[in-house]
C-alpha positions as CSV (number, residue, x, y, z in Angstrom):
1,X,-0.3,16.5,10.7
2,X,-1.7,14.2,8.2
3,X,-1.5,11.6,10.2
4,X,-3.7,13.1,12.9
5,X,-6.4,13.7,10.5
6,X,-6.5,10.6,8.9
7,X,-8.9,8.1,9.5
8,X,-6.9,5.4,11.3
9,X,-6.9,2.7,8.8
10,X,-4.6,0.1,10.1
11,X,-6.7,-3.4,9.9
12,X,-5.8,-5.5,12.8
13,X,-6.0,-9.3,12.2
14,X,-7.3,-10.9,15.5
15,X,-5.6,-12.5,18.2
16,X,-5.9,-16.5,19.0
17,X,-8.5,-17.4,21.4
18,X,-6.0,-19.3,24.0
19,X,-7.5,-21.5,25.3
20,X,-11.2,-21.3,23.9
21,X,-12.9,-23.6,22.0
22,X,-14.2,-21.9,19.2
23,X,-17.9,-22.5,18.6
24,X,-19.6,-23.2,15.5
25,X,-19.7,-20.3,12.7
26,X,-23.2,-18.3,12.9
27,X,-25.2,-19.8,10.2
28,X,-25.5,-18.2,6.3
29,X,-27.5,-19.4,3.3
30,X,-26.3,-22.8,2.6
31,X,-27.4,-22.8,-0.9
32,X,-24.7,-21.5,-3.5
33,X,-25.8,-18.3,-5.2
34,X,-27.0,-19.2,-8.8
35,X,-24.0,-17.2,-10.8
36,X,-21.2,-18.3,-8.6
37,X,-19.8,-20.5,-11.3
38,X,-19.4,-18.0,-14.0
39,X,-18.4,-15.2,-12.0
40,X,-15.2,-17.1,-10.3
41,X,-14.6,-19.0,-13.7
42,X,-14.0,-15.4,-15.4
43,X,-12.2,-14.2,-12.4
44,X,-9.4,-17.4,-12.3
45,X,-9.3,-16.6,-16.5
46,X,-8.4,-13.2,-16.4
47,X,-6.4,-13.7,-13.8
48,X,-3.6,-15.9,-15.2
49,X,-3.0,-13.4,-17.8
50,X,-3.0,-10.1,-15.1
51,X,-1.4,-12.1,-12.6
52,X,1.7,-13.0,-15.6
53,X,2.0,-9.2,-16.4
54,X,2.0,-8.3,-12.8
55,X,4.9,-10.5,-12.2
56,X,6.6,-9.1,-15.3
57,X,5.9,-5.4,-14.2
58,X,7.6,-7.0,-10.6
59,X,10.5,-8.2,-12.5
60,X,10.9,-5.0,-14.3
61,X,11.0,-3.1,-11.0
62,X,12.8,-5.6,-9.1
63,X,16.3,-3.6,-9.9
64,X,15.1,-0.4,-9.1
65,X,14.4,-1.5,-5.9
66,X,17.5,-3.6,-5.4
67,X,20.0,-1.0,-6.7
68,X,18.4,1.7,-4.1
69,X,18.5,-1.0,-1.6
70,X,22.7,-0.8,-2.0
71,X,22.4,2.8,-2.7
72,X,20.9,3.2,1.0
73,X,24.0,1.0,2.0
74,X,26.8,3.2,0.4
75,X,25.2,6.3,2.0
76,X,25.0,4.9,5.4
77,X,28.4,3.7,5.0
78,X,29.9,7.2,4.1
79,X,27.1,8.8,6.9
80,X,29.1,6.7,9.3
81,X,32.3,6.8,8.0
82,X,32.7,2.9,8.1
83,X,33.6,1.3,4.9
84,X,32.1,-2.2,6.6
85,X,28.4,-1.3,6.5
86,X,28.7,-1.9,2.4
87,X,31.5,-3.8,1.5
88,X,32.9,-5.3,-0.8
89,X,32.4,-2.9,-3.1
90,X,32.0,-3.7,-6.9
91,X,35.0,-1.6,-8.4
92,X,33.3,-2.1,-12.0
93,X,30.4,-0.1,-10.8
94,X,31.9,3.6,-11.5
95,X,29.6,4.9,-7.9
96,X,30.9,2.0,-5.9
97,X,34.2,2.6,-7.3
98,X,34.2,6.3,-6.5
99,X,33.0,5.4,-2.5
100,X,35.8,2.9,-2.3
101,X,38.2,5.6,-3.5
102,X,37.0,8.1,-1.1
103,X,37.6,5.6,1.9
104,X,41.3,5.2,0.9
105,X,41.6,9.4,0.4
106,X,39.4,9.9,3.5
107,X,41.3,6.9,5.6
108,X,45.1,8.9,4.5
109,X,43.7,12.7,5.3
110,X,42.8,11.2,8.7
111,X,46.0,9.9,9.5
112,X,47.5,13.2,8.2
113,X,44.8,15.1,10.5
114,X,46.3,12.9,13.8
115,X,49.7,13.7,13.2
116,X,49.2,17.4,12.2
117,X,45.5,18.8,13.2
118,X,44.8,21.8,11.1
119,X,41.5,22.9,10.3
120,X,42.0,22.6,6.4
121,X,42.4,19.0,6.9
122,X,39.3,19.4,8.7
123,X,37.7,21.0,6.1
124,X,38.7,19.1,3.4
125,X,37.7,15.9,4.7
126,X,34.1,17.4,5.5
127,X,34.0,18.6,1.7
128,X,34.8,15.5,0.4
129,X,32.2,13.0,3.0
130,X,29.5,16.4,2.0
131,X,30.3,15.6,-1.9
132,X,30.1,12.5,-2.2
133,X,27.1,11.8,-0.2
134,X,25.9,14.4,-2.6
135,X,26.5,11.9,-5.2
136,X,25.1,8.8,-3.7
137,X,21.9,11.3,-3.0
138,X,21.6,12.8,-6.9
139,X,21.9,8.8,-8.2
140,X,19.2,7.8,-5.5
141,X,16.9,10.4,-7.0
142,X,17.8,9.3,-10.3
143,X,17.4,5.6,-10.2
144,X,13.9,6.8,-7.7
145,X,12.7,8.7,-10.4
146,X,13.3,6.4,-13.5
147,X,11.7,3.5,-10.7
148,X,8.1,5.9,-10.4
149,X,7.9,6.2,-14.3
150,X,8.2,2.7,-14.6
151,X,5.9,1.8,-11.7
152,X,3.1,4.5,-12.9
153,X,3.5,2.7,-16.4
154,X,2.2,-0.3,-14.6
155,X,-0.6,1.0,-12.9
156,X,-3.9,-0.2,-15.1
157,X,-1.2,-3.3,-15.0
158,X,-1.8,-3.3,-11.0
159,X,-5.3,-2.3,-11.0
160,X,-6.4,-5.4,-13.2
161,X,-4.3,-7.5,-10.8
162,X,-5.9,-6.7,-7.5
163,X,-9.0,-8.4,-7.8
164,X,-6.6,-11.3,-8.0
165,X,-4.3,-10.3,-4.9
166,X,-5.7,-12.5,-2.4
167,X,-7.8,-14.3,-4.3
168,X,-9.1,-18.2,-4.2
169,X,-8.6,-19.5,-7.5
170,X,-10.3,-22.1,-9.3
171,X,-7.5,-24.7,-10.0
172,X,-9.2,-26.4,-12.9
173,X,-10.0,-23.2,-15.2
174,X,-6.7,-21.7,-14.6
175,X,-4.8,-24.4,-16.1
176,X,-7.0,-24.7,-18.9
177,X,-6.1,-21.3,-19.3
178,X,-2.3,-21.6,-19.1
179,X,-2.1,-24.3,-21.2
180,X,1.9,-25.5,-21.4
181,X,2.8,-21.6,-20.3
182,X,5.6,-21.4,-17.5
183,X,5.1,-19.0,-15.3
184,X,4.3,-18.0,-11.6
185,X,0.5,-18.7,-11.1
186,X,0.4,-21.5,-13.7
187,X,3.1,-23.3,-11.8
188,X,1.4,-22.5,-8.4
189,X,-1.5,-24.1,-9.8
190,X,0.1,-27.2,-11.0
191,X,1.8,-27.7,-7.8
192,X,-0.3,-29.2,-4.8
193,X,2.1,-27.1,-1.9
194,X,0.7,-23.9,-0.5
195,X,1.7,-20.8,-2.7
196,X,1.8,-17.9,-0.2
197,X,-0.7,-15.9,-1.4
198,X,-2.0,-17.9,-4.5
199,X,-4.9,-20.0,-3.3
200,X,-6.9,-22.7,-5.3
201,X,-9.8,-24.6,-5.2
202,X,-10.1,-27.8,-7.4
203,X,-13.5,-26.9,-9.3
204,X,-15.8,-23.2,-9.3
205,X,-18.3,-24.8,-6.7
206,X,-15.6,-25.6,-4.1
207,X,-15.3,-21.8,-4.2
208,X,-18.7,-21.5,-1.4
209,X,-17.1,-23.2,0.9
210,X,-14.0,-21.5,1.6
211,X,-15.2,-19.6,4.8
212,X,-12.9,-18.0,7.6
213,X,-14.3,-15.8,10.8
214,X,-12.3,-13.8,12.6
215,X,-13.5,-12.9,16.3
216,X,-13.3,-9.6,17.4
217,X,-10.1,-8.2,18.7
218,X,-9.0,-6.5,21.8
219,X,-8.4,-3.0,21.6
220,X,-5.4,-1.5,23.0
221,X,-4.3,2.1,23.5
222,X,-3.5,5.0,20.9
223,X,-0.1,5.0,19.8
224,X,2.6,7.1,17.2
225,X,4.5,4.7,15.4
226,X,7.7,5.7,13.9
227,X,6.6,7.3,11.1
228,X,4.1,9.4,12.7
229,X,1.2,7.6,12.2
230,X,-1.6,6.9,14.8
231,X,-2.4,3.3,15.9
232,X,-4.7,1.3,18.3
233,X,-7.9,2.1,19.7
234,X,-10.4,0.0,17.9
235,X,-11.8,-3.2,17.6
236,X,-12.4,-5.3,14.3
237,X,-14.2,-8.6,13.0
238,X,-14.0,-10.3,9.8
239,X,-16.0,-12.7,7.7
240,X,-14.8,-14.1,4.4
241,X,-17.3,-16.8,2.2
242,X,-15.7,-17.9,-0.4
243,X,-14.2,-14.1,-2.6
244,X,-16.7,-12.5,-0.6
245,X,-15.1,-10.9,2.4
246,X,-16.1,-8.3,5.3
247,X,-14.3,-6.6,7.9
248,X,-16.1,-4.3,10.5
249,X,-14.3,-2.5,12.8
250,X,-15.5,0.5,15.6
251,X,-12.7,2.8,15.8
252,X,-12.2,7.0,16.8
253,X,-12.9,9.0,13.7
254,X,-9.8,12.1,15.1
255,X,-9.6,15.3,13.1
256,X,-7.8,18.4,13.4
257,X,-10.2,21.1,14.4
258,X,-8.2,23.7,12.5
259,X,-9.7,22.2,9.3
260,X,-12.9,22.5,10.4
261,X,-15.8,25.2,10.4
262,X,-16.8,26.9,13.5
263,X,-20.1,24.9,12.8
264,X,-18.3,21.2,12.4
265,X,-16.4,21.5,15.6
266,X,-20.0,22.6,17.3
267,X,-21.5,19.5,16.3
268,X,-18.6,16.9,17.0
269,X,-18.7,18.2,20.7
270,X,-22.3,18.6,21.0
271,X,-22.5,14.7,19.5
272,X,-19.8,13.8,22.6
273,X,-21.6,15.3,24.8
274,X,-25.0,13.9,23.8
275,X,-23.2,10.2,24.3
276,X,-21.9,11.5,27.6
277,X,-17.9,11.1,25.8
278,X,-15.2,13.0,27.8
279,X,-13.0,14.7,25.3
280,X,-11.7,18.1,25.3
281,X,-8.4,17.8,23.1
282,X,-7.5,21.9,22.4
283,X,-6.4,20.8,18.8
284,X,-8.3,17.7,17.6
285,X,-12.1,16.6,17.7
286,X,-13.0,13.0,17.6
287,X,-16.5,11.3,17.2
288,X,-16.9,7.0,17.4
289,X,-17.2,5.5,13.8
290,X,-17.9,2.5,12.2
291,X,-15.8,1.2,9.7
292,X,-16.4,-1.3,6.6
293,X,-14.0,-2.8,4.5
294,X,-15.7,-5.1,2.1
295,X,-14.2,-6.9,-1.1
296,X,-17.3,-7.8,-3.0
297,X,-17.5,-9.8,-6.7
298,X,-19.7,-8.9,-9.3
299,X,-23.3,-10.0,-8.8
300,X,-23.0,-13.9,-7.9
301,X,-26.9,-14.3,-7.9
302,X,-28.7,-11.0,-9.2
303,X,-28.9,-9.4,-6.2
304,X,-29.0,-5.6,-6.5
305,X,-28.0,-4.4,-2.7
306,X,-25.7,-4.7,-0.1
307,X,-27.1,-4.5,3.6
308,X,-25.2,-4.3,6.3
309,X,-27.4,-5.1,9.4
310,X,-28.3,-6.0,12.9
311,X,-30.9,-9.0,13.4
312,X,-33.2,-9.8,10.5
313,X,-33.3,-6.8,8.7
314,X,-36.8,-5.4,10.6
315,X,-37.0,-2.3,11.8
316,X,-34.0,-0.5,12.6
317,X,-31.8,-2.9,11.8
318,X,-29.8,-1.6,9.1
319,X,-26.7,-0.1,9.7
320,X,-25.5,0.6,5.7
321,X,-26.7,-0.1,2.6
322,X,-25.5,0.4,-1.3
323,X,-25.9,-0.7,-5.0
324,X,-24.6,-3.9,-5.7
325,X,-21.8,-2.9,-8.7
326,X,-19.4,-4.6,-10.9
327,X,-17.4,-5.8,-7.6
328,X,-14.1,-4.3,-6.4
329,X,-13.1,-3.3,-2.7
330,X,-15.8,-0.9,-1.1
331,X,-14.6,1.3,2.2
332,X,-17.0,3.3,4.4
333,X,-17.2,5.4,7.8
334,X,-20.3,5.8,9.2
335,X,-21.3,8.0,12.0
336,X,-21.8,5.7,15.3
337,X,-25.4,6.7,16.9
338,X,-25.5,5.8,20.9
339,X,-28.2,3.0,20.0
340,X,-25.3,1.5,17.6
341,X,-23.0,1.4,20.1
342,X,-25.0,-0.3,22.4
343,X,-26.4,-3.2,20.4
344,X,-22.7,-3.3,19.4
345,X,-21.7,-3.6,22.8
346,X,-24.5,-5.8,23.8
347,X,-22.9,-8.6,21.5
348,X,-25.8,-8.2,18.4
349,X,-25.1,-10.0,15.9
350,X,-24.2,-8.4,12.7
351,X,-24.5,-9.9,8.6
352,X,-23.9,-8.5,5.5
353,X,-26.8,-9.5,3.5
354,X,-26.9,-9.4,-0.5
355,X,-30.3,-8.6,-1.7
356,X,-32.4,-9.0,-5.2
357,X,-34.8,-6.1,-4.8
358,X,-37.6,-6.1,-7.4
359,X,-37.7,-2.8,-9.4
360,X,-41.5,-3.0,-9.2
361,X,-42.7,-0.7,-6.1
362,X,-43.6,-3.3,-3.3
363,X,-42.6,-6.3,-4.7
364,X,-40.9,-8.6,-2.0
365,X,-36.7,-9.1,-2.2
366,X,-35.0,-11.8,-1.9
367,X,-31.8,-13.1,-0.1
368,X,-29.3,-14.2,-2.7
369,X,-26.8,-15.0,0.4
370,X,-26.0,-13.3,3.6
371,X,-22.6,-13.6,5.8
372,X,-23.0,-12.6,9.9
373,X,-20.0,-12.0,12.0
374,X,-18.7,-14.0,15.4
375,X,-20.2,-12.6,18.5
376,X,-16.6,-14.2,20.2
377,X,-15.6,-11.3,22.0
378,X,-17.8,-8.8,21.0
379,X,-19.4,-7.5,24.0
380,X,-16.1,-7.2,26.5
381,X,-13.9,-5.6,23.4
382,X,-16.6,-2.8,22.0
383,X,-17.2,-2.4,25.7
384,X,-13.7,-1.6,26.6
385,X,-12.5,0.2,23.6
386,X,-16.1,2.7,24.7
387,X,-15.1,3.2,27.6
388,X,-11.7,4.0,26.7
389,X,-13.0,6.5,24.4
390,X,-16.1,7.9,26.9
391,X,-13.7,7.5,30.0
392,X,-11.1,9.9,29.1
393,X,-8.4,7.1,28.0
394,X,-8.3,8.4,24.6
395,X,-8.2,12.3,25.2
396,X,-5.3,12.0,27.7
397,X,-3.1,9.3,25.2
398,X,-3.4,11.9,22.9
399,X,-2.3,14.5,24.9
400,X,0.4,13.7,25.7
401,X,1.2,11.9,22.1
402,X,0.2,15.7,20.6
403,X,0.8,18.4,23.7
404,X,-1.8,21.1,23.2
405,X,0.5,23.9,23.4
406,X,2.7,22.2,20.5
407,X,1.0,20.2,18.0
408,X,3.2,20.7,15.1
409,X,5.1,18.1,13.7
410,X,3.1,15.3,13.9
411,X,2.6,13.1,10.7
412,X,4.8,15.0,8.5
């Protein structure tokens, strides 16, 4: 039930406004933080090279994943019994060979089955489908496990990479870097057509002005998707400026309350009732969170902080806080208090903030830059995803997704 317990993670890009005119973004500091130009120069540097060896680890896997994809094929088509879900078969290959063989023997016992039915024929036929499916399985395993060893291999090949995933790049500095080398990213670069998910900018300063807003999205109903996973019921918005990206999203926090203490489960239900929720799920608690997904650079102008905030940072504005670090993708939950929720739902604006805080006691920080999110939406979509939570919406979706009286099963 892993599924169940999980913290519903599933980011949901926003729907198009039809038929809105989108407003002007909320403002942010204008001017361009002071270490910008180093920070994005260094990242477009080491990324040529972790980009190239990320191709090459792609390249190297690229069979693994191509030989199981025809693997998959031969077992359906001896699962079915019908020799046209993976021909034509490559007689050189000694496994394809072997499948094409056992259609011919399978195809002749079946004709000699309809003319005489005996239950050795039977039998005999249902040894040979068991066996070699058998096969096809043991090689899947094989070429599976010879496909992890190389992809674990890769992994400080992958971690490198992913600051780059996604990444603007700054067009000038990577070709400097590749030089007269021929490969993926410096090609992208050279070429002036959009490169999926290679972006560029002409110079490190062109980097501040890539900004994208995402409004915030209608919620829909809790669902179980196919592979047991549960889906829906939350509400997101997203800011990017320039590498410097946000997403916020309020969302159920639903655990199992067999994996809880006596005491836990006391104080999820006694926060419900304080909010006035209606939730009385026999198997599962659930309390309203807050959700941050942030990809942050290193420092771009010495701040030291992150605040994540309503208004301008008086009072009880803030919502989270932490170090600023070497940069890197930073996830957090945070417990929604009733007076979030309603400033959420009262369409309050909310910014991310990066802050140079003096390490002398009382000295006065600084705003290096700060990012706010679109109030497009906000109040009708927190407001119906909380009352689909507070209403009993939620607690009856999931029962009947996960009966009380039967709640195995779910999420593998």
């Amino acid at each position: 039930m892993k599924a169940v317990a999980s913290l519903l993670l599933l980011l949901l890009l926003p729907p198009a406004l039809a038929g809105q005119e989108e407003p002007p973004p909320p403002p942010v500091q204008e001017e361009m933080p002071s270490g910008l130009v180093a920070v994005e120069s260094a990242r477009s540097r080491a990324c040529v090279e972790s980009l190239n060896r990320l191709g090459e680890l792609d390249a190297t896997l690229d069979p693994y994943v191509r030989r199981l994809d025809r693997l998959n094929a031969l077992g359906m088509a001896v699962s079915l019994e019908n020799a046209t879900e993976a021909t034509p078969f490559d007689r050189a290959d000694s496994l394809e060979d072997a499948v094409a063989r056992w259609f011919s023997a399978d195809s002749a016992l079946a004709v000699r089955y309809m003319e005489n039915p005996q239950d050795a024929l039977r039998e005999e036929r249902s040894q040979a489908r068991t066996a070699m499916l058998e096969r096809i399985r043991t090689t899947m395993q094989e070429v599976s496990r010879e496909a992890q060893e190389k992809a674990e291999a890769g992994a400080d090949i992958e971690a490198a990479a992913r600051p780059c995933l996604g990444a603007v790049l700054v067009r000038s500095v990577v070709l400097q870097a590749c030089g007269n080398a021929e490969t993926l990213v410096c090609n992208a670069a050279r070429s002036n057509e959009p490169q999926g998910q290679i972006r560029f900018v002409d110079e490190p300063g062109d980097i501040w002005d890539v900004e994208e807003y995402g409004p915030w999205s209608q919620p829909g109903p809790i669902r179980l998707t196919e592979d047991g996973e549960l889906l829906g019921a939350r509400t997101s918005a997203r800011v990017r400026r320039g590498n410097v990206a946000l997403q916020l999203s309020v969302a159920p926090l639903i655990l199992l309350r067999e994996e809880l203490e006596e005491e836990q489960v006391a104080d999820y239900l006694a926060n419900l009732d304080s909010l006035g929720f209606t939730f009385d799920h026999p198997l599962l608690v659930m309390a309203p969170a807050i959700e941050i997904q942030a990809n942050l650079p290193p420092a771009l102008g010495g701040e030291t902080h992150y605040v994540l905030h309503f208004g301008d940072l008086s009072g009880d504005d803030v919502l989270w806080s932490a170090e600023a670090g070497t940069g890197g993708m930073i996830q957090a939950l945070l417990p929604a208090s009733a007076t979030d929720l309603a400033r959420l739902r009262e369409a309050e604006q909310v910014s991310l903030s990066a802050l140079r805080i003096p390490e002398e006691e009382g000295g006065e920080a600084d705003l290096v830059f700060t990012m706010a999110l679109l109030q497009i939406n906000q109040d009708a979509n927190v407001g119906n995803l909380l009352a689909y939570l507070s209403g009993g919406g939620l607690n009856n979706d999931l029962k009947a997704i996960i009966p009380p009286q039967a709640g195995e099963g779910i999420g593998g």
